[in-house]
C-alpha positions in Angstrom: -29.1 -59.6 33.5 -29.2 -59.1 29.9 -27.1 -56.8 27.9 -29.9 -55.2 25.9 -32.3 -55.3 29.1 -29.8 -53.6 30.9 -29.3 -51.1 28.1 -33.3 -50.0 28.1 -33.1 -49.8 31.9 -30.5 -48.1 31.9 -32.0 -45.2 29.0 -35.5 -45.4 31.1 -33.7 -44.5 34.3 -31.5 -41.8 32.4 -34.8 -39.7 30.4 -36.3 -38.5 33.4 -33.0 -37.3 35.1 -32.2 -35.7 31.5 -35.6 -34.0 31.0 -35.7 -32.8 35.5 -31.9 -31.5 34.2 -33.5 -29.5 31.3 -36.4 -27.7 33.7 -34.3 -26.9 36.2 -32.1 -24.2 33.4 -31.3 -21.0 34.9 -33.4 -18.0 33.7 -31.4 -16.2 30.8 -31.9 -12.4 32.1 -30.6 -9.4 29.7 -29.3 -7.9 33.0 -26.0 -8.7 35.2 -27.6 -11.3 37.4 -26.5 -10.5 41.1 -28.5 -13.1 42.6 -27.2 -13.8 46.3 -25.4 -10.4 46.2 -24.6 -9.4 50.1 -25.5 -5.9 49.0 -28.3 -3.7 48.8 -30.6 -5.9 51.0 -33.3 -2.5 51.5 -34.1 0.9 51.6 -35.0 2.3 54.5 -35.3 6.0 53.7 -38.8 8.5 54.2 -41.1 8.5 51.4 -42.7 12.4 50.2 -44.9 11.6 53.2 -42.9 11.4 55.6 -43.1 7.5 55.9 -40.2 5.2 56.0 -40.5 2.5 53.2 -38.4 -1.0 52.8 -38.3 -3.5 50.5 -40.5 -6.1 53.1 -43.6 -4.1 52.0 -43.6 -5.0 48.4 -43.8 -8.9 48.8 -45.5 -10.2 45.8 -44.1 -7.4 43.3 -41.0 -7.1 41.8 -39.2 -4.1 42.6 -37.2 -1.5 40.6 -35.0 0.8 42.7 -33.0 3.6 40.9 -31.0 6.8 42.5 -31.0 9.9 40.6 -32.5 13.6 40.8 -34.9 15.5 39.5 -32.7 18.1 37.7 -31.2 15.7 36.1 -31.2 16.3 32.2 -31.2 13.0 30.9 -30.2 9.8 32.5 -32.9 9.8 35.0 -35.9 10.8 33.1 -35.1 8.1 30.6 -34.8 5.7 33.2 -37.9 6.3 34.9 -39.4 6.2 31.3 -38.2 3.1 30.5 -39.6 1.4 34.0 -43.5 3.0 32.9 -42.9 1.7 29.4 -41.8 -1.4 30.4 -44.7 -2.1 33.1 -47.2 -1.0 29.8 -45.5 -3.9 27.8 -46.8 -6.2 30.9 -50.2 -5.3 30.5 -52.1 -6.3 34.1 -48.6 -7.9 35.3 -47.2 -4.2 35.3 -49.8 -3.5 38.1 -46.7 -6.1 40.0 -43.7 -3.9 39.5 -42.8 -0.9 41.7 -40.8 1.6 40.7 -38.8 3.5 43.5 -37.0 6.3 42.7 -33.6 7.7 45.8 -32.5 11.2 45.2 -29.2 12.0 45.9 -29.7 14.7 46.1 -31.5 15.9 49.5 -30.7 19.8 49.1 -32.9 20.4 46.4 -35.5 17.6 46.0 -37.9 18.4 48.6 -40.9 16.2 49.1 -42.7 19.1 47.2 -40.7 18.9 44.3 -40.3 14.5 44.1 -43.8 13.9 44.4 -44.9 15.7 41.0 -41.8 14.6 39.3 -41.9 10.7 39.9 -46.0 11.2 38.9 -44.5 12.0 35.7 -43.7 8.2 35.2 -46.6 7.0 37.0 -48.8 7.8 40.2 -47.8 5.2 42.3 -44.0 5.7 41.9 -42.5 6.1 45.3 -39.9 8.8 45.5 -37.5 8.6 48.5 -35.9 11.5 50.5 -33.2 11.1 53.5 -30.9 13.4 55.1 -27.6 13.4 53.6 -26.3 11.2 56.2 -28.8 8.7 55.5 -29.0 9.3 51.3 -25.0 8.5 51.8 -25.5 5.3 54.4 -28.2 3.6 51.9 -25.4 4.7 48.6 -22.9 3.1 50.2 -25.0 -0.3 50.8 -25.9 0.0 47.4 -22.4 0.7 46.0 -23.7 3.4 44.1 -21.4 6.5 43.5 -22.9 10.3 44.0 -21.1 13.7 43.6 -21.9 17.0 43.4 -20.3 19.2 40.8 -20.7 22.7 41.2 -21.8 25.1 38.5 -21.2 28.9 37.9 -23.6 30.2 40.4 -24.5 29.0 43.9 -27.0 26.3 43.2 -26.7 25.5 39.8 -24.8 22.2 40.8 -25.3 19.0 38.9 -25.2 15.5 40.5 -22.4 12.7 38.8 -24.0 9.3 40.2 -24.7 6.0 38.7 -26.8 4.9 36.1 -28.3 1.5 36.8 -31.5 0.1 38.3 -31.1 -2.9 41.0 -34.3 -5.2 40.8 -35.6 -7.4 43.4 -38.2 -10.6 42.8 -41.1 -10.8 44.5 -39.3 -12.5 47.6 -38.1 -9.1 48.1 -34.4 -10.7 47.3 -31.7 -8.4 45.1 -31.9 -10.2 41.2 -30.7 -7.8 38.7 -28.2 -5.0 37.4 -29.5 -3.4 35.0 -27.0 -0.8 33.3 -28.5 2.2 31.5 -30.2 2.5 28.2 -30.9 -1.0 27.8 -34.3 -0.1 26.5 -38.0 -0.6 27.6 -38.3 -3.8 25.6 -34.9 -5.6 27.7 -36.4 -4.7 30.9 -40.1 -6.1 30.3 -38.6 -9.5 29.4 -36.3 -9.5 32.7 -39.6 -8.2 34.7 -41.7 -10.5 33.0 -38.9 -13.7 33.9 -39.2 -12.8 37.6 -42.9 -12.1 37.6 -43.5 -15.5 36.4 -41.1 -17.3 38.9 
């Protein structure tokens, strides 16, 4: 064969493999990608209702699962705020995202009290309520930490716990870490990445 044949052969066969190389890039997410993670595979705690959810109901929607309480001063309302902002900045997609909200604290957050608070952020929030044995079971699956620090008086406790969201694609598969107070803005482009997937 000849060289120069063998040379435009060669760069005809190599173009395609280069461009297949170029769509097949890895999504650049703003969050600690934990994709394949052997943690956190569900949720499987009562709703306000009484019902118990899991992640195999949301197929089709990307999911936002973050643990707090509702006397929390400021790390959980500004999470949950973040999650409604963030499904605004998707205009119809944010109809795909669901936000689910685990207190850890099962003392005080009755149903009563979750269901107005997580409407706060949005009416289809889903707050979730187990006993303490099952708040600490789905914690530990999640490696998420929760303590209860007493205050002066009987009741005026505060919870320490941690401050991230875990996301799940529409496959109902664990994505994303997302650390607190990485804005509104961050988390609409990671949502809108695995929307689009």
């Amino acid at each position: 064969m000849h060289r120069r044949t063998a040379l435009h052969l060669l760069a005809a066969t190599a173009l395609p493999a280069a461009l297949v190389a170029c769509g097949d890039r890895k999504p650049a997410f703003n969050a600690v990608d934990v994709t394949g993670a052997e943690y956190a595979r569900d949720f499987p705690l009562p709703d306000t209702e009484g019902k118990v959810r899991s992640i195999r109901e949301f197929a089709g929607k990307v999911v936002v699962v973050f643990f707090g309480y509702t006397q929390c001063p400021d790390v959980c309302p500004t999470t949950l705020a973040e999650i409604a902002e963030a499904r605004k900045l998707l205009g119809a997609d944010g109809a795909r995202v669901q936000a689910v909200f685990i207190t850890v604290d099962p003392e005080r957050d009755t149903p009563q009290l979750l269901k107005p608070y997580v409407a706060n952020f949005g009416t289809d929030v889903i707050a979730l309520r187990g006993t303490p044995e099952q708040t600490a079971a789905v914690a530990k699956d999640f490696k998420v930490f929760y303590k209860k620090v007493e205050g002066k008086t009987p009741g005026s406790y505060t919870m320490d716990h941690s401050a991230a969201s875990f996301i799940y694609d529409p496959q109902g598969r664990l994505r994303l870490y997302a650390r607190y107070g990485g804005g509104a803005q961050t988390l609409a482009s990671d949502l809108r990445q695995l929307l689009a997937a």
